[in-house]
N, C-alpha and C positions, 0 to 999 in steps of 0.2 A: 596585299602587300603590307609587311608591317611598318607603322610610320616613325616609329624609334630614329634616334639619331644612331648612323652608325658607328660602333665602335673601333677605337683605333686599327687599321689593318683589318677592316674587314668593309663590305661591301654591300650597297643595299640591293645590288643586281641578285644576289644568290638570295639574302635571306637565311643567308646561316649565321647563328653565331656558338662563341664556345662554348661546348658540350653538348653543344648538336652537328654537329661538324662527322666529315665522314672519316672511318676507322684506317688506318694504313697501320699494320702489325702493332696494334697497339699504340698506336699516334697520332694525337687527331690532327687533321689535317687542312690546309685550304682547296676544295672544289679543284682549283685551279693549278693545283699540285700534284694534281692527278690523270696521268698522260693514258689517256686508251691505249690500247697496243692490238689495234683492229686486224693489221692486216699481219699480224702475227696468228691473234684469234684465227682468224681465217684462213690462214695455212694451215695449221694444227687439223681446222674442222676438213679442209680439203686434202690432208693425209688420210684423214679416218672414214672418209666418203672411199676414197680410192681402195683403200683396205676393205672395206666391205665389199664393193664391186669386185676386186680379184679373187675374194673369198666364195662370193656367189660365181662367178663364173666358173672355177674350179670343183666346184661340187655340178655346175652343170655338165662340167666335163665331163665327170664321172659319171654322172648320171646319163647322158648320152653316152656311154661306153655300155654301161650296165643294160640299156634298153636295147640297144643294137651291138650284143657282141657279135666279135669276130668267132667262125670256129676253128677251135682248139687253143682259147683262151689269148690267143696271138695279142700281144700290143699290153698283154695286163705291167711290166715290166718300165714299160715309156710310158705308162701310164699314171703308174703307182709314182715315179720318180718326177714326172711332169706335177702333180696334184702336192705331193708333199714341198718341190720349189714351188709353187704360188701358195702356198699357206703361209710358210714360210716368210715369202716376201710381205703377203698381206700384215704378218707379223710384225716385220719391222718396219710399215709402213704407220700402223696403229702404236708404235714406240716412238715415233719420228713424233707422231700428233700431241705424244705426252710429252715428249720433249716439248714441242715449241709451248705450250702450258706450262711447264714448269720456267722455263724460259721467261713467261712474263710474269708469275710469282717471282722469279728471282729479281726482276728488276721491278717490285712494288717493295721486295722488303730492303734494297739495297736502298731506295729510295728515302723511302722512311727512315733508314738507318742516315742520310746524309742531313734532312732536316734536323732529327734529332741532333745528329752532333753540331748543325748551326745555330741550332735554340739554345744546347749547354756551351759551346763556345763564347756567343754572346752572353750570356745569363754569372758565366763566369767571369767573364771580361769586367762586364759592370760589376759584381760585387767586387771586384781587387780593385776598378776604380774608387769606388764608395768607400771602403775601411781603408786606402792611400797606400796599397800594395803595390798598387800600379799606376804609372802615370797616364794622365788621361789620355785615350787614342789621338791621333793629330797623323791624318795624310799627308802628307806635302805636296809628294811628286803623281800622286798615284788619284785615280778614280773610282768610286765604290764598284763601279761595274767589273774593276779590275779582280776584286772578291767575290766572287759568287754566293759563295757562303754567307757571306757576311750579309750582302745584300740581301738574302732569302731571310736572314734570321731579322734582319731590322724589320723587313717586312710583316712578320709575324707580328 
C-alpha cells in the first residue's frame, strides 16, 4: 500500500492518483465514477447466447429435413420459409446484444461528458472569482447536495 499522504480528493483506499487514474473518453477519472452496467452487459451477452441457439437449431432443422426427406420434395416450401424466419429473428436478436453494448458506451461517454463540464464549470467559476469578474459564490438558502455538479467538481 503506498504510505504517501493523500492528495486532495483522492483516497488511500484505491491507491490511484493523477495520471494513473482510469480513462473515461478521454478523462481521467475517479474509480468511483465509474458505474458497472453488469446486468446491462448481461442482457446483451444473453441476446447473443439466444441468437446463436436459434441459429444452431434452424440449420438442424434443415439438416433433419435434408437427412429424412419427404418423397417428392413435399414440406421444402414450409421449410425454406420456416429456416429463413429464424435466421432472421437470430439476426435481430444478435442486433438487440449490440444495442444493449452500445447502450453502455453511450452512457460511459455521456458520463464523462457531465464530469467534464463540472470540472470547467467550477475551474471557470474560480478564475472569474480570482481576476473580480465575479462575485464570490455564497448559498444562502440552498445545499451543495442541491448541485450535483457542483458537488462532483468540488470533489475532484
Amino acid at each position: 500500500m503506498n504510505s504517501s499522504p493523500p492528495i486532495e480528493g483522492e483516497s488511500n483506499e484505491t491507491g490511484r492518483r493523477p495520471g494513473r487514474r482510469p480513462l473515461l473518453s478521454g478523462v481521467e477519472v475517479r474509480e468511483e465514477d465509474l458505474e458497472p452496467q453488469k446486468g446491462l452487459h448481461l442482457v446483451g451477452i444473453l441476446f447473443r447466447i439466444a441468437s446463436v441457439v436459434i441459429l444452431v437449431l434452424a440449420l438442424g432443422q434443415f439438416a433433419a429435413w435434408w437427412l429424412n426427406r419427404p418423397p417428392g420434395g413435399a414440406g421444402i416450401g414450409l421449410l425454406v420459409g420456416d429456416t429463413i424466419r429464424l435466421i432472421v429473428f437470430a439476426g435481430l436478436l444478435w442486433g438487440a446484444g449490440d444495442l444493449a453494448n452500445l447502450m453502455i458506451k453511450t452512457h460511459y461517454d455521456i458520463r464523462a461528458a457531465r464530469i467534464l463540464l463540472a470540472r470547467q464549470t467550477y475551474m471557470i467559476r474560480k478564475m472569474g472569482e480570482a481576476n473580480g469578474s465575479l462575485p464570490a459564490a455564497t448559498l444562502p438558502h440552498r445545499r451543495a447536495s442541491d448541485f450535483p455538479a457542483a458537488e462532483e467538481a468540488l470533489r475532484l
